[in-house]
Every structure is written in C-alpha cells, then in structure tokens.
MARBA-3410 file (N, C-alpha, C, O; in Angstrom, 1 decimal):
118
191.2,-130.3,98.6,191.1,-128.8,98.6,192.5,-128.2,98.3,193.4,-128.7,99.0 ~ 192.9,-127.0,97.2,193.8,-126.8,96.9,194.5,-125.8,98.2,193.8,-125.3,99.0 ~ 195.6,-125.7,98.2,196.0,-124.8,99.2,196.3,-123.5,98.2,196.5,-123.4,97.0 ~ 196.3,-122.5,99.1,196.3,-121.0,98.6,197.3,-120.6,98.9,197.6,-120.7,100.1 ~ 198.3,-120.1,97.8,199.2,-119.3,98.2,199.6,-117.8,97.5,199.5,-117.4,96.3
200.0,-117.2,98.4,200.2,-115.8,98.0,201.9,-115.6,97.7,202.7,-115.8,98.5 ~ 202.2,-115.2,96.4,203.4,-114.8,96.0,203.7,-113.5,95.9,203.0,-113.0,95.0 ~ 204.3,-112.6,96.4,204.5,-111.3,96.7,205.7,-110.7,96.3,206.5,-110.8,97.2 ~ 206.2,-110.0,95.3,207.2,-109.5,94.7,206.9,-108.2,93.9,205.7,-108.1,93.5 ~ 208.0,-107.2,93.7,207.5,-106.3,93.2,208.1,-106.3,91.6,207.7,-105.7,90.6
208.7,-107.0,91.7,209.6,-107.8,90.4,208.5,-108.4,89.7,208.0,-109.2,90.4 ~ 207.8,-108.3,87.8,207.1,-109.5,87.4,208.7,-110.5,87.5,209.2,-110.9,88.6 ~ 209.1,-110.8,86.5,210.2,-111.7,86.8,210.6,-112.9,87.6,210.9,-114.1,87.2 ~ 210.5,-112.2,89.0,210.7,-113.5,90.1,209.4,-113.8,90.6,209.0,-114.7,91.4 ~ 208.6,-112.9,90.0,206.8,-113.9,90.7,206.6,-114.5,89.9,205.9,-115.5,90.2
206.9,-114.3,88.5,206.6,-115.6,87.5,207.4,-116.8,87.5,207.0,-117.8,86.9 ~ 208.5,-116.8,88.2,210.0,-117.5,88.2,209.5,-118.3,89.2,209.5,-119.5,89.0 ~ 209.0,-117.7,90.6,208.3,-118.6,91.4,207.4,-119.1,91.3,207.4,-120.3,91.7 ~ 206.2,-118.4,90.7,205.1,-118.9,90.7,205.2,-120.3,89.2,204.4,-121.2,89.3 ~ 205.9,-120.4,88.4,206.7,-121.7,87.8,207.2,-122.4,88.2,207.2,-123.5,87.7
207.9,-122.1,89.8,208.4,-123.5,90.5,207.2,-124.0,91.5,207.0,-125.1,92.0 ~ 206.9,-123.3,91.5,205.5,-124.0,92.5,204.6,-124.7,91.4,204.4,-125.8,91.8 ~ 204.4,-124.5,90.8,203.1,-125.4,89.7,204.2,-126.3,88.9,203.6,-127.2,88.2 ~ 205.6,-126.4,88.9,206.4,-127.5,89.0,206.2,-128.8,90.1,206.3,-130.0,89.9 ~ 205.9,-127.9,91.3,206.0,-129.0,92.3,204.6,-129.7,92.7,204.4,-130.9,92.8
204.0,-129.0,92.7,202.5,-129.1,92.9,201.4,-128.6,92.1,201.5,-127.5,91.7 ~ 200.0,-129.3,91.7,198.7,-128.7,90.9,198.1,-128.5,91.7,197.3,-127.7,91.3 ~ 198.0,-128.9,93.2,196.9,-128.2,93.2,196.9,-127.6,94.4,196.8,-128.1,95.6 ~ 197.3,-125.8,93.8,197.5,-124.9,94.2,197.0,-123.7,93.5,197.0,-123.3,92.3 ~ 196.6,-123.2,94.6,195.7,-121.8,94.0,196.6,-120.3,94.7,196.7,-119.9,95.8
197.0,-120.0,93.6,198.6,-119.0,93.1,197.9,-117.4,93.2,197.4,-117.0,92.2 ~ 198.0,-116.8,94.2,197.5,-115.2,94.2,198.9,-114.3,93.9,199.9,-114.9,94.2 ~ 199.1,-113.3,93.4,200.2,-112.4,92.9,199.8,-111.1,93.5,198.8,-110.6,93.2 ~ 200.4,-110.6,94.2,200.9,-109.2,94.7,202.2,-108.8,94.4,203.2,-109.5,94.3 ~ 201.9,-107.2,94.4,203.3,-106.6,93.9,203.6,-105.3,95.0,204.5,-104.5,94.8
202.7,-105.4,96.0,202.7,-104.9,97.2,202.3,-104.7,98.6,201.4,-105.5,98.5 ~ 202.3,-104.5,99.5,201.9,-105.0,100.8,200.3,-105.3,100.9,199.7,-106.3,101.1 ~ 200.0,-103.6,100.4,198.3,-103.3,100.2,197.6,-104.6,99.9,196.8,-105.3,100.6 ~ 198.3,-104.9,98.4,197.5,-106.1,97.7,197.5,-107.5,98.4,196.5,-108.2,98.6 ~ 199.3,-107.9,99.0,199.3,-109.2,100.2,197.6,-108.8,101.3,196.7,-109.6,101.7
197.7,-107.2,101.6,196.6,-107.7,102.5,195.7,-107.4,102.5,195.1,-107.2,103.6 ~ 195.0,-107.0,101.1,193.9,-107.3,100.5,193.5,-108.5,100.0,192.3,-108.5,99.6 ~ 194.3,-109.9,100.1,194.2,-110.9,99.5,193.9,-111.8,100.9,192.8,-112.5,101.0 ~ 194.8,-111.7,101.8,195.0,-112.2,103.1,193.3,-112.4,103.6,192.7,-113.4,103.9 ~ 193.0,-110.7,103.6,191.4,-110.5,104.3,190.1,-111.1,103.8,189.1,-111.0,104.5
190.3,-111.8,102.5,189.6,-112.0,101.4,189.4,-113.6,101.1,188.4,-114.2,100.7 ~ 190.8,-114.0,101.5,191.0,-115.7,101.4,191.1,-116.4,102.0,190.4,-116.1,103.0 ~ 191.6,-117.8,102.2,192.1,-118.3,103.5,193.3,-118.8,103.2,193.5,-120.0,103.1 ~ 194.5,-117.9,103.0,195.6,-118.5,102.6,196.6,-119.4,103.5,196.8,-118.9,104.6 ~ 197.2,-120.4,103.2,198.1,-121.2,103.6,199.6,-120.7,103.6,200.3,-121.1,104.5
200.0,-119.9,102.7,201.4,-119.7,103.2,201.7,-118.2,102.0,201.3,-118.0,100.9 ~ 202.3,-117.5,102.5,203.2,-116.7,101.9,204.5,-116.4,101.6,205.4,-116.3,102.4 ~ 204.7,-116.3,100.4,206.0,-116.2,99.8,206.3,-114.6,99.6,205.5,-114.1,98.8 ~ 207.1,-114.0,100.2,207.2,-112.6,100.3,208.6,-112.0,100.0,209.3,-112.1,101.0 ~ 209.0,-111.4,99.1,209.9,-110.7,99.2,210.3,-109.9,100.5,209.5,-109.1,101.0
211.7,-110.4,100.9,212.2,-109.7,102.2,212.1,-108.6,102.3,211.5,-108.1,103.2 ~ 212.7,-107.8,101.3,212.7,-106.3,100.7,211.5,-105.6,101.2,211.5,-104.6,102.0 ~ 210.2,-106.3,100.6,209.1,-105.7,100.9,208.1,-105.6,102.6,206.9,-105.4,102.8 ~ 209.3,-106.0,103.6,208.7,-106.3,104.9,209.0,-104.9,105.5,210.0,-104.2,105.3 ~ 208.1,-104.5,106.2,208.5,-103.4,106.8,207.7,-104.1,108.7,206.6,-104.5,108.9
209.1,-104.0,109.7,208.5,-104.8,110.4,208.0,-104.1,111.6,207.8,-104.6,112.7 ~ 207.9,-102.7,111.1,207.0,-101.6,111.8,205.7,-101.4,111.4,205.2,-100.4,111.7 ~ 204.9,-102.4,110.7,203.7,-102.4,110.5,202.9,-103.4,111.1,202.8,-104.5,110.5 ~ 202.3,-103.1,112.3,201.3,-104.3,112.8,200.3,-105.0,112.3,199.9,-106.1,112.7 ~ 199.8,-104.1,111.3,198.8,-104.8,110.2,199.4,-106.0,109.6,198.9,-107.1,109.8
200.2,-105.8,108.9,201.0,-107.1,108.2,201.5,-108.1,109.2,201.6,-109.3,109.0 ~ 201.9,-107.5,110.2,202.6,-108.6,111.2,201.7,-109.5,112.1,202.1,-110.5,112.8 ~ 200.4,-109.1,111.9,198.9,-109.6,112.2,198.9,-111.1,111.7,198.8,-112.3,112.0 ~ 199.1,-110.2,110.6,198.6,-111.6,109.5,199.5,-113.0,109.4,199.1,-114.2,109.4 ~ 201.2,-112.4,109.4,202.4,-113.3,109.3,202.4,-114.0,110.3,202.9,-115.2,110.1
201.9,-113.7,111.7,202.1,-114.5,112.3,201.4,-115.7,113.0,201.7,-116.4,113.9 ~ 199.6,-115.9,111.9,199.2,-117.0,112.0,199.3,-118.1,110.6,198.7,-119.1,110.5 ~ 200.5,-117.5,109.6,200.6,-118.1,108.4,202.1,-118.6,108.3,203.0,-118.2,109.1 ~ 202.2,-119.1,107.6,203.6,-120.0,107.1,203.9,-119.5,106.0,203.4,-119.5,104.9 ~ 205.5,-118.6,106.9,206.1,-117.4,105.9,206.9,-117.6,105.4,207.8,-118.0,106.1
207.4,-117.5,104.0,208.6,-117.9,103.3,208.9,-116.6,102.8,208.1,-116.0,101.9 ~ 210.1,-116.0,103.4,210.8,-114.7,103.3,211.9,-115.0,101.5,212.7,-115.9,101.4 ~ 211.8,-114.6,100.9,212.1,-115.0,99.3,213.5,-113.6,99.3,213.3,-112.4,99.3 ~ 214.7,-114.4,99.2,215.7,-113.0,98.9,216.3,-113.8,97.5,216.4,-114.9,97.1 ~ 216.7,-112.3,96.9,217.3,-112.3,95.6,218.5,-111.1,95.4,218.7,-110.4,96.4
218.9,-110.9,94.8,220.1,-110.2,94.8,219.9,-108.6,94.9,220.9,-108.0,94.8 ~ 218.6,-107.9,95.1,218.5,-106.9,95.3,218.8,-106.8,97.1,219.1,-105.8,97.8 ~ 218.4,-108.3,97.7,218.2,-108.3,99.2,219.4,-107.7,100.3,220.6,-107.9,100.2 ~ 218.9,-107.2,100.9,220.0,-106.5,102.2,219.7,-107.8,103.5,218.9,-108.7,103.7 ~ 220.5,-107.4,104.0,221.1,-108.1,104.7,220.4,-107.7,106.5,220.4,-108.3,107.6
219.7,-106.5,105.9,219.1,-105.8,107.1,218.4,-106.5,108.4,218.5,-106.1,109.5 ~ 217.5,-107.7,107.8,216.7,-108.6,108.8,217.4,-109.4,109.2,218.2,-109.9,108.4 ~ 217.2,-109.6,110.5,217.9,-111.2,111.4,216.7,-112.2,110.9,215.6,-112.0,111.4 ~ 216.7,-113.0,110.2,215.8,-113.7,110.0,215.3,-114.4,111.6,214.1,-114.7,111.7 ~ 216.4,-114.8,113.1,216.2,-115.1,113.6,215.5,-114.4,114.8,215.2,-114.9,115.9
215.3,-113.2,114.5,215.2,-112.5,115.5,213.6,-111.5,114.7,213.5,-110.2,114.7 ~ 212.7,-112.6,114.0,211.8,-111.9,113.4,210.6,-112.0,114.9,210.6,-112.5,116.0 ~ 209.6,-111.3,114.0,208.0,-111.3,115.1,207.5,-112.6,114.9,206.8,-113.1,115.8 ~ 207.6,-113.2,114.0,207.1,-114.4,113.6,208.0,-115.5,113.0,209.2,-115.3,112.9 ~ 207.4,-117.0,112.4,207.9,-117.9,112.5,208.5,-117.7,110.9,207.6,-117.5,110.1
209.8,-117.9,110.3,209.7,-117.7,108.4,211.1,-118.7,108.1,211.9,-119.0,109.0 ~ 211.2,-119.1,107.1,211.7,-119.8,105.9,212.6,-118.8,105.3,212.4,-117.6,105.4 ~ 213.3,-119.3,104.8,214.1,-118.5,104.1,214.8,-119.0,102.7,215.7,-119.8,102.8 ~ 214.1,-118.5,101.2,214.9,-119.5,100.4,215.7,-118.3,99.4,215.4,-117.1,99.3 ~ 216.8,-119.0,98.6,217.4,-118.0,97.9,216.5,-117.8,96.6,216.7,-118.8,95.9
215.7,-117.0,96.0,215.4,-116.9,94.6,216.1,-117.0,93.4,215.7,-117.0,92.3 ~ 217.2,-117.0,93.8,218.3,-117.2,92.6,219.6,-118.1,92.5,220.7,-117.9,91.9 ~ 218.9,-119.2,93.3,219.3,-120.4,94.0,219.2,-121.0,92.0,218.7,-120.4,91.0 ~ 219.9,-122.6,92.0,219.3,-123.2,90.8,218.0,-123.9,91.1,217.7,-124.4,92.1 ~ 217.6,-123.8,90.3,215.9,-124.2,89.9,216.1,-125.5,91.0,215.5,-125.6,92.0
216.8,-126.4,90.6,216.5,-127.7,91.7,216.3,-127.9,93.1,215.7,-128.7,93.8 ~ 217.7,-126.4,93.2,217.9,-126.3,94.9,216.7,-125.6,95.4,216.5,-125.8,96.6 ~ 216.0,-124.9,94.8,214.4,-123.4,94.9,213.6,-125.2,94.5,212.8,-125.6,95.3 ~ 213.8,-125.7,93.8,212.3,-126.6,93.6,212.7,-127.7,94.8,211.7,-128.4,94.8 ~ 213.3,-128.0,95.6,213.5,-129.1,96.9,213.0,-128.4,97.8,212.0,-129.0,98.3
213.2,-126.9,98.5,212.9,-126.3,99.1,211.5,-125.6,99.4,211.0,-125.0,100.4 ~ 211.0,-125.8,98.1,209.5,-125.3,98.3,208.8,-126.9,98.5,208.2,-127.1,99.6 ~ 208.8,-127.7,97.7,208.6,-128.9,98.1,208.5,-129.3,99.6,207.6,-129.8,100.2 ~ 209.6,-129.0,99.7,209.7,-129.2,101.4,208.8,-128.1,102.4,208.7,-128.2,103.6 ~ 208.3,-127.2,101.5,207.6,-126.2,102.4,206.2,-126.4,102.1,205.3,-125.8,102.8
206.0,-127.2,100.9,204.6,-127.2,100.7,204.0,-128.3,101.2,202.8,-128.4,101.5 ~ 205.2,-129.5,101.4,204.7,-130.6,102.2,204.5,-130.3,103.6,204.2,-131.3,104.3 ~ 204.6,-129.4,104.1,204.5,-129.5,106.1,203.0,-128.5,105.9,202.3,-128.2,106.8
END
C-alpha cells in the first residue's frame, strides 16, 4: 500500500522540486499538492495521510484546526530562503523534522529517505 503524502507550498517551484525528490526516492507514493492551509485540510479530512511536508512559512500555530491534524501525523517543516527564523522548531505543539529546501539535491534526497523510511 502506497503511503500518502501531502506537499504543501505556496511556491509551484519548490512543490515540484520536492515533489521530484520524493519520486526520486520512492514509487510508491501517492503525492497530494496544496498551496494552502484550507487545501492541507481539505486533503487531511479526505485521506489517510502519512506524513506532511509543509512549508514553515505557512504555519500559523494559532490555529487549532491544523494543529489537530499535525499532531497525529509525521511533520516535516520544509524552509527555504523566504523562511524566518520565527519558530523554535523545538518548542513546537507537535513532533516535526526539519529539512532545508535548498539544501543540494543529495543532502534533501538522504533526508527525505531517512523520513520516509521510519
């Protein structure tokens, strides 16, 4: 059974950039695209997803709806050069990952690897 994952950016660019290194690493994966919270949890309610890849940017961690969902899923918080500095990654509501998006392809393809295996 394929695992489901949701890629969440408001950027096409780095959802296609990701969603390329994941079908690098793995086939059989079933790849959902959101370009906003709405759609993350419109997809969430709908599917049985395995893990989310979420632009940090797009967390708002004053929303209990979304924080519902993050904290029975395996979160990978995705920063790129627009990202602030604003979240403690350690001091989130939930459990998350953290990879650089504009890391080189090898060091982003080890680390999803390593997240799609657990």
């Amino acid at each position: 059974m394929a695992s489901k994952v949701i890629i969440a950016d408001t950027i096409d660019l780095y959802r296609f950039s990701l969603i390329g290194v994941i079908r690098a690493c793995s086939t059989d994966i079933e790849i959902f695209e959101a370009t906003d919270v709405a759609e993350v949890l419109e997809i969430l309610k709908n599917n049985d997803i395995s893990i989310v890849f979420i632009n940090i940017n797009m967390l708002d961690l004053n929303d209990p709806t979304i924080l519902k969902y993050l904290n029975k899923l395996q979160v990978v918080l995705v920063k790129d050069s627009r990202s602030t500095d604003v979240l403690d990654e350690n001091n989130l509501p939930f459990v998350a990952r953290t990879i650089e998006l504009e890391n080189s392809l090898e060091s982003s393809k080890a680390a999803i690897i390593e997240i799609l295996n657990n």
